[in-house]
N, C-alpha and C positions, 0 to 999 in steps of 0.2 A: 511578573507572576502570571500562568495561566489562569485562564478565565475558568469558570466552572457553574454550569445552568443546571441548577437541580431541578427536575422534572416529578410531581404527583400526581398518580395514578389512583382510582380507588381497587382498582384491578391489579396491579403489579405492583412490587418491592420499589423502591425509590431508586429514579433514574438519575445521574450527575451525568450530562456531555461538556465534554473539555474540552476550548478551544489550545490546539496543538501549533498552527502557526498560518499565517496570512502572507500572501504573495500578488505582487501583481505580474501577467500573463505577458512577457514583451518579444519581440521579434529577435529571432536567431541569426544574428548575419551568414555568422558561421554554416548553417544550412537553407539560404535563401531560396536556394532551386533542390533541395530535398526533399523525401517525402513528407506529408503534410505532417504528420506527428514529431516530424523532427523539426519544424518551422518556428516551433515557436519553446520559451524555456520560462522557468518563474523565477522571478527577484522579489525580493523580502522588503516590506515596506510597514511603516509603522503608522496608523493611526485607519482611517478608514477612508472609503472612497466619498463623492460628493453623493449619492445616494443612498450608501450603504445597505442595501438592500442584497442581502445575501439570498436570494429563493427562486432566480430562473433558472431553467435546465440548459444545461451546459450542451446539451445536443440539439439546440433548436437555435443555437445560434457558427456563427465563423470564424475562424480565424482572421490576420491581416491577410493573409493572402486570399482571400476566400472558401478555403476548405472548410468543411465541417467539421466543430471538434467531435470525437467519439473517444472509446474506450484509451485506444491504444493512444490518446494526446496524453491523458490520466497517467499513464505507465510509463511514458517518456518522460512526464513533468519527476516524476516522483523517484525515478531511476536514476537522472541527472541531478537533485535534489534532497537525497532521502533526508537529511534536517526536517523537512518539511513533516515525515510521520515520525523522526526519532529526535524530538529536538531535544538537544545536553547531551546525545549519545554519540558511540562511534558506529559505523555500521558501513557495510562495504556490499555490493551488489555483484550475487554472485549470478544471477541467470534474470535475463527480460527477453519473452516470446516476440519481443517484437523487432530483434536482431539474430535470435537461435532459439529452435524450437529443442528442449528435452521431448522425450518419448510421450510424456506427457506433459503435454503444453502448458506449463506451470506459468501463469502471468508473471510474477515477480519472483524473486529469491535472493533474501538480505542471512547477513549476516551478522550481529552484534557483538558489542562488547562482553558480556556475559555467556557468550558462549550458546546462544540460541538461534536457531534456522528461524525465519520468519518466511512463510511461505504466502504467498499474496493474491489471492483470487479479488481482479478487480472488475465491477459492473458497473457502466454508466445508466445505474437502472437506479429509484428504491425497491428494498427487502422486506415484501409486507403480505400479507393475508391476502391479499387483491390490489390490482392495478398495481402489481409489480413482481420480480421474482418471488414466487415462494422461495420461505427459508429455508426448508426440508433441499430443494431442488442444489442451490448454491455450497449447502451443507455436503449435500452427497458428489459433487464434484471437487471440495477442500477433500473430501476422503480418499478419493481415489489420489491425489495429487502426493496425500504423505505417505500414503500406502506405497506407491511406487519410489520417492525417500527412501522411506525404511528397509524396503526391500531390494531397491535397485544402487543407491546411491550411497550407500554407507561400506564400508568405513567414511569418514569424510577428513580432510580433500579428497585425499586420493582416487575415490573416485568419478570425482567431477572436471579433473585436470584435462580430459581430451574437448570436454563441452567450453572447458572457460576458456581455452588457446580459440575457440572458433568462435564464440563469444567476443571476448575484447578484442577480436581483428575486427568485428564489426564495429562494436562498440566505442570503442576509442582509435580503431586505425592501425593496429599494429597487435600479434602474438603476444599474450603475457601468458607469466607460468603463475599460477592460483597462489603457492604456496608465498613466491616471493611477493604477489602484491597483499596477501593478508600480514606479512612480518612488516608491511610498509606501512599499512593502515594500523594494526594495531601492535605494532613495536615488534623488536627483533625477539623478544622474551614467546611470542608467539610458538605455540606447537599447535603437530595435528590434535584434533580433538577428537576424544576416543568417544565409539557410539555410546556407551552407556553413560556419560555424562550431557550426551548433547542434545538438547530440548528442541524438539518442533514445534513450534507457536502457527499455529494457526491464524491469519489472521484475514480480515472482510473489508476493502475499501470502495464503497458505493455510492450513493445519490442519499441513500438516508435507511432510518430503521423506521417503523411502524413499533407500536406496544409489544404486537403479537409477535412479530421478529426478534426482538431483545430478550424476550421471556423465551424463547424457542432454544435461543443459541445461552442462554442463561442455564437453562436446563441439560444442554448437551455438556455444559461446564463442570454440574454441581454433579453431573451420575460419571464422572471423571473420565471425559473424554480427550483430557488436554487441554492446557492452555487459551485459549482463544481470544485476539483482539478485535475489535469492531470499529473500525473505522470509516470517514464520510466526510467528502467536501462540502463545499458551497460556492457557488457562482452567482458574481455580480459583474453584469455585462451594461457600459456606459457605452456611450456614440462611437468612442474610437482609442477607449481602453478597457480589458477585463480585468478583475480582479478572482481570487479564490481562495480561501479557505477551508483547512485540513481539521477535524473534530475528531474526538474519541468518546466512544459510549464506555463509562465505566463499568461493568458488569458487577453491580453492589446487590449484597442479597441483604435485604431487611432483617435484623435483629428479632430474635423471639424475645417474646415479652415471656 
């Protein structure tokens, strides 16, 4: 059963973050002499580390080999992994900036079960009022990203098929055609999916939310801007193992009395 931390506020609607799933950080053989984001991959582990202390910044410490993690380690973990933000789900990776860049540099692009683009703006920052990205800032680059979607990329597949042949040559090593690995992943019952049924999810994976961030992107939810998910790791770095974990902010809007 996932975990769930209800948070009160005297200021905001009642916050729930859910723990979504726990990994520890180990060595890639397979890309030993890769670039640094590809050195290292997450394996699933059950109970907690000898500190548990989930609250350093993942950017102020190293990998094994001694690279620095940054952003684009975050994008590789979770592109090789997506369990890790859809656990119980099926979901398939259609675009990561950090092997093809679209037009616009879309960090992530999942696709689910349910028939929803999850598009994935990630910051190894927190999302806060001060000492960290403004929301507004991070909001108005999610916009630009589905704007260019909706407008560039749709019908879908079809027109993502020349981006994903140059994609998975990076990515796994070899040409695939989009349509046949989506009928792989989610059965041969699979068809194109037409635009007016296909939902853009917005979704935020960062270092953490402040009050005033959750209430910002809560608000761009309720005056119906789209779906939007909030999501954010945690890093617990020991002598000569890391660990981390993937959270979700529930966006729950308080009942009127």
């Amino acid at each position: 059963m996932l975990s769930q931390i209800p948070r009160n506020t005297s200021t905001s609607p009642l916050r729930v973050d859910r723990l979504l799933s726990s990994f520890e950080i180990v060595r890639s053989q397979e890309y030993r002499r890769g670039r640094p984001h590809q050195q290292t991959r997450l394996m699933a582990f059950e109970g907690l580390p000898p500190s548990a202390s989930f609250s350093a910044k993942l950017k102020n410490f190293r990998n094994w080999n001694g690279h620095w993690y940054a952003e684009d380690h975050v994008e590789e973990w979770v592109s090789r992994s997506p369990q890790a933000l859809f656990p119980g789900r099926t979901v398939h990776v259609l675009a990561s900036q950090n092997y093809a860049h679209l037009q616009e540099k879309i960090d992530l692009l999942f696709l689910d079960d349910r028939q929803e683009l999850h598009v994935l703006e990630v910051k190894a920052e927190h999302v806060a009022s001060n000492r960290g990205v403004p929301p507004d800032q991070i909001w108005g680059q999610m916009n630009r990203y589905v704007g260019f979607l909706r407008s560039e990329r749709l019908p879908f597949p079809t027109s993502l098929e020349n981006y994903y042949s140059e994609f998975s040559t990076r990515f796994v090593g070899s040409p695939h055609e989009l349509a046949s690995d989506l009928q792989q992943t989610f059965g041969q019952a699979f068809s194109p999916v037409s635009t007016a049924s296909l939902v853009v999810r917005r979704t935020f994976l960062t270092e953490g939310y402040d009050d005033y961030a959750v209430d910002y992107f809560r608000a761009c939810q309720q005056r119906g801007d789209g779906p939007i998910r909030l999501l954010y790791y945690r890093f617990c770095p020991e002598v000569d193992r890391h660990w981390i974990q993937f959270w979700e902010v529930l966006l729950i809007v308080r009942a009127q009395k």
